[in-house]
C-alpha positions as CSV (number, residue, x, y, z in Angstrom):
1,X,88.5,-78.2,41.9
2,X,86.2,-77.6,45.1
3,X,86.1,-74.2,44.4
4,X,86.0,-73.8,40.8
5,X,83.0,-75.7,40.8
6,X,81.7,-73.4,43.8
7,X,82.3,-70.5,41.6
8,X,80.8,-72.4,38.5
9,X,77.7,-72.8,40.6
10,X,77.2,-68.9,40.5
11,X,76.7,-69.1,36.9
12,X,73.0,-68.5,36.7
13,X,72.9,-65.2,38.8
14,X,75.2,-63.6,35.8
15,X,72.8,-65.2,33.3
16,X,69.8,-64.2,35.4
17,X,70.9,-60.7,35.3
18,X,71.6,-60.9,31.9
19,X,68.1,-62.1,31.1
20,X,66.5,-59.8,33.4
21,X,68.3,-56.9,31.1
22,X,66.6,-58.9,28.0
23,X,63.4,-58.5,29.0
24,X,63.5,-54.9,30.0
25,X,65.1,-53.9,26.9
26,X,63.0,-56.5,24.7
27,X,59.9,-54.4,22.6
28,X,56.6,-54.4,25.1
29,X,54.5,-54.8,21.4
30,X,56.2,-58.6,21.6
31,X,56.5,-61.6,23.1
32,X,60.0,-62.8,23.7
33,X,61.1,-66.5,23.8
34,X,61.4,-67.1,27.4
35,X,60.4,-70.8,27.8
36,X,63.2,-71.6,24.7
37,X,65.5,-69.5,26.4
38,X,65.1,-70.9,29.2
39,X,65.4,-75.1,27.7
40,X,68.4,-73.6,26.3
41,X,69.7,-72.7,29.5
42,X,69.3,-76.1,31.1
43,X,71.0,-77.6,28.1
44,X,73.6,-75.1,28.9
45,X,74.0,-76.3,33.2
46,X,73.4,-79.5,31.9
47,X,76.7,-78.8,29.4
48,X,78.2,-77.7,32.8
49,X,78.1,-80.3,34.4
50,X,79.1,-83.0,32.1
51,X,82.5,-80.7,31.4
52,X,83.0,-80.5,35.4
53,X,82.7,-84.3,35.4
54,X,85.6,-84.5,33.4
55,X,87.7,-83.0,36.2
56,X,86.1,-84.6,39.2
57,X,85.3,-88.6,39.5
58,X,82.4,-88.6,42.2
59,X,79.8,-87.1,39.7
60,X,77.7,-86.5,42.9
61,X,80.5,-84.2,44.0
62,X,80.0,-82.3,40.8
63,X,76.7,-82.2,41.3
64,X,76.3,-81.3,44.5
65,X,79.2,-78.5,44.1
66,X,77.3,-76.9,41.5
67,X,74.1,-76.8,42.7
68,X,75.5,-75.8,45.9
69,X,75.0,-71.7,45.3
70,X,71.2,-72.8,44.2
71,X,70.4,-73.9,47.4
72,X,71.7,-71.3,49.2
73,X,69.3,-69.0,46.8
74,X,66.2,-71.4,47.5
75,X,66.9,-71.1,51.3
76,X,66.8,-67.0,51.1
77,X,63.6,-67.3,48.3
78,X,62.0,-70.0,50.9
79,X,62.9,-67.6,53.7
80,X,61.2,-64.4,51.6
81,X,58.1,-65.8,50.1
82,X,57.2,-68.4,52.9
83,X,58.1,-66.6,56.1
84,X,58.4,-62.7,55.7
85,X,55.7,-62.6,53.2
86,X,57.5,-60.4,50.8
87,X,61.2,-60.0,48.9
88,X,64.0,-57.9,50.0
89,X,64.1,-54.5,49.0
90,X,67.6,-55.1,48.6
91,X,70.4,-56.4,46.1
92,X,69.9,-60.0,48.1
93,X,66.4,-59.5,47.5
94,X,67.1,-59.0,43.4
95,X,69.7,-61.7,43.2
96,X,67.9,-64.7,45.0
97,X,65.3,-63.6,42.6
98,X,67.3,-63.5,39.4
99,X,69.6,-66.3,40.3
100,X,66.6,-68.5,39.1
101,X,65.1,-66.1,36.9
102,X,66.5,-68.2,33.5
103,X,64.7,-70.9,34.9
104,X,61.5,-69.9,35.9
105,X,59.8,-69.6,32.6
106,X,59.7,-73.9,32.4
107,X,59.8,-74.1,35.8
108,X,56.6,-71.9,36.2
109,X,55.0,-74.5,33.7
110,X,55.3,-77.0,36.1
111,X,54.6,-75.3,39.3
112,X,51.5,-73.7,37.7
113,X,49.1,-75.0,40.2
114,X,51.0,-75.0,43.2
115,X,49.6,-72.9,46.0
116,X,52.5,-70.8,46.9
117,X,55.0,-67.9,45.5
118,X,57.8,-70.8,46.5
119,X,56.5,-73.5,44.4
120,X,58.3,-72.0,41.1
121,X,61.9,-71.2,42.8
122,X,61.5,-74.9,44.1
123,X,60.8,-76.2,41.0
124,X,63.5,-74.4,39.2
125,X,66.1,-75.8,42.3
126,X,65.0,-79.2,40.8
127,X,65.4,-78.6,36.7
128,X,68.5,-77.4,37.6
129,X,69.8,-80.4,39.7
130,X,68.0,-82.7,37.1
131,X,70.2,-81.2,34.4
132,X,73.2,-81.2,35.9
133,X,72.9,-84.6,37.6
134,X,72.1,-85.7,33.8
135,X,75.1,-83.7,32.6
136,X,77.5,-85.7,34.9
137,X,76.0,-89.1,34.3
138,X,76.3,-88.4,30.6
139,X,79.8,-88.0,31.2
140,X,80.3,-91.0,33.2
141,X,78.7,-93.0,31.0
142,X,79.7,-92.5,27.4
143,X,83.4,-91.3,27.9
């Protein structure tokens, strides 16, 4: 179970490069739905999460499995924006970047006023551990 939820966990870089193909193919004369897309995404980790919990019985297991991959991408986005000043110019660099990318578009909402170029990856880290955390406690507590 350990590592399916591991590999469950790198769900949101396949979406993030999904959506990243979205928006460059979406029409530059409109506006597409990111913020919807991107509650709809947390209602799909938090959808996740409360099937995961079906296999596992620590829900913090679940939670912490899933959200695992996340943290290793904030770590390399905290290490880029706060420390080197600047993003990869590599595939690392695009991926820690597009792992959150679903995200971002709520999570920028909230980090609006926050001083730094982390603030936004941080705050996406936390939507997604709040929705999966809620997925699993769903689970635990109506079936």
């Amino acid at each position: 179970m350990t590592l399916i939820l591991l590999v469950l966990g790198f769900l949101p870089l396949g979406v993030g490069l999904l959506f990243e193909r979205f928006i460059l193919s979406y029409p530059p004369d409109q506006v597409p739905p990111y913020f919807i897309l991107g509650l709809l995404f947390l209602l799909l980790w938090g959808a996740v999460a409360f099937f995961a919990a079906g296999w596992e019985r620590q829900r913090l297991r679940v939670v912490g499995l899933l959200n695992a991959p996340a943290l290793l991408f904030l770590l390399l986005n905290g290490v880029q924006t706060l420390l080197l000043k600047t993003f990869w110019p590599n595939v690392l660099g695009l991926w820690s970047q597009d792992f959150f990318l679903p995200v971002l578009p709520v999570a920028g909402r909230i980090a609006r006023f926050l001083p730094t170029a982390f603030s936004p990856f941080a705050a996406a880290f936390l939507l997604m551990a709040g929705a999966s955390l809620a997925g699993a406690e769903a689970r635990s507590r109506f079936f």
